[in-house]
N, C-alpha and C positions, 0 to 999 in steps of 0.2 A: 409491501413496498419497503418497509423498514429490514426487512429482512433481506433483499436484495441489497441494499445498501450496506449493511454490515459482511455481507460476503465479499464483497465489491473493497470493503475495506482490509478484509482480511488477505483477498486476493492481491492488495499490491502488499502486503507485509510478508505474504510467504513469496512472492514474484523479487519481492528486497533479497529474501534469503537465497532465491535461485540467482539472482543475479552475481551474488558474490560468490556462489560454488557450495552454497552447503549444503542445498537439496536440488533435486532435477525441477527442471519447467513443468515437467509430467506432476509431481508430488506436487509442486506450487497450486498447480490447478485442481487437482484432486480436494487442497483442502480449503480454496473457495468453494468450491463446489459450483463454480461459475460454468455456462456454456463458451465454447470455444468463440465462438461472438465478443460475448462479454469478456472474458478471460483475456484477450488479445489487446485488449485494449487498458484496463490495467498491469498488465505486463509492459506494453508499451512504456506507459505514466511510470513503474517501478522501477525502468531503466533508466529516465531519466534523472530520479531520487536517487539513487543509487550513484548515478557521475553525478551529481552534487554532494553526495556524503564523500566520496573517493576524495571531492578537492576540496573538501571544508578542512578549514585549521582546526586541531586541535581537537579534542574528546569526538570519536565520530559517532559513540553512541547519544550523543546528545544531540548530536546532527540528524543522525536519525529520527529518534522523538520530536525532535522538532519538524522536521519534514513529517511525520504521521500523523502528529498534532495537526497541522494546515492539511491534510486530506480529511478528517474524520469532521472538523470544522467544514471543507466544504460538502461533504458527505451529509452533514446536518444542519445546513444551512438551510433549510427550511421548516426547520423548528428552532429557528432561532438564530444559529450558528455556533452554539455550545451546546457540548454532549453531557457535561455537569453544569448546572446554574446554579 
């Protein structure tokens, strides 16, 4: 399971980079390694991520991390909600 969830996580961080044009949806999902099922659906969530980085002021890489922070927390919220304690 834990391993489903870090693809899961991986999946909207390369589905971020498809969204803004630096790799294909094809490559995105290649390196979740997710099924098209699953894939669709953090694709979905990265697009949304992604029009919130587009209209955040200022530094967007820190927009970013911060949007990935709040997915890996809820990705691990059932150990806890933190990925370091």
């Amino acid at each position: 399971m834990a391993k489903e969830k870090v693809r899961r996580i991986n999946g909207v961080i390369a589905s971020v980079f498809s969204h803004t044009g630096y790799i294909s949806k094809e490559d995105a999902q290649e390196i979740s390694g997710l099924d098209d099922s699953e894939f669709n659906k953090v694709y979905a969530k990265a697009a949304e991520i992604s029009r919130k980085i587009i209209r955040a002021e200022g530094n967007k890489v820190d927009a970013f991390i911060e949007h990935i922070a709040r997915e890996i927390d809820a990705y691990t919220a059932h150990y806890g909600g933190k990925l370091f304690k």
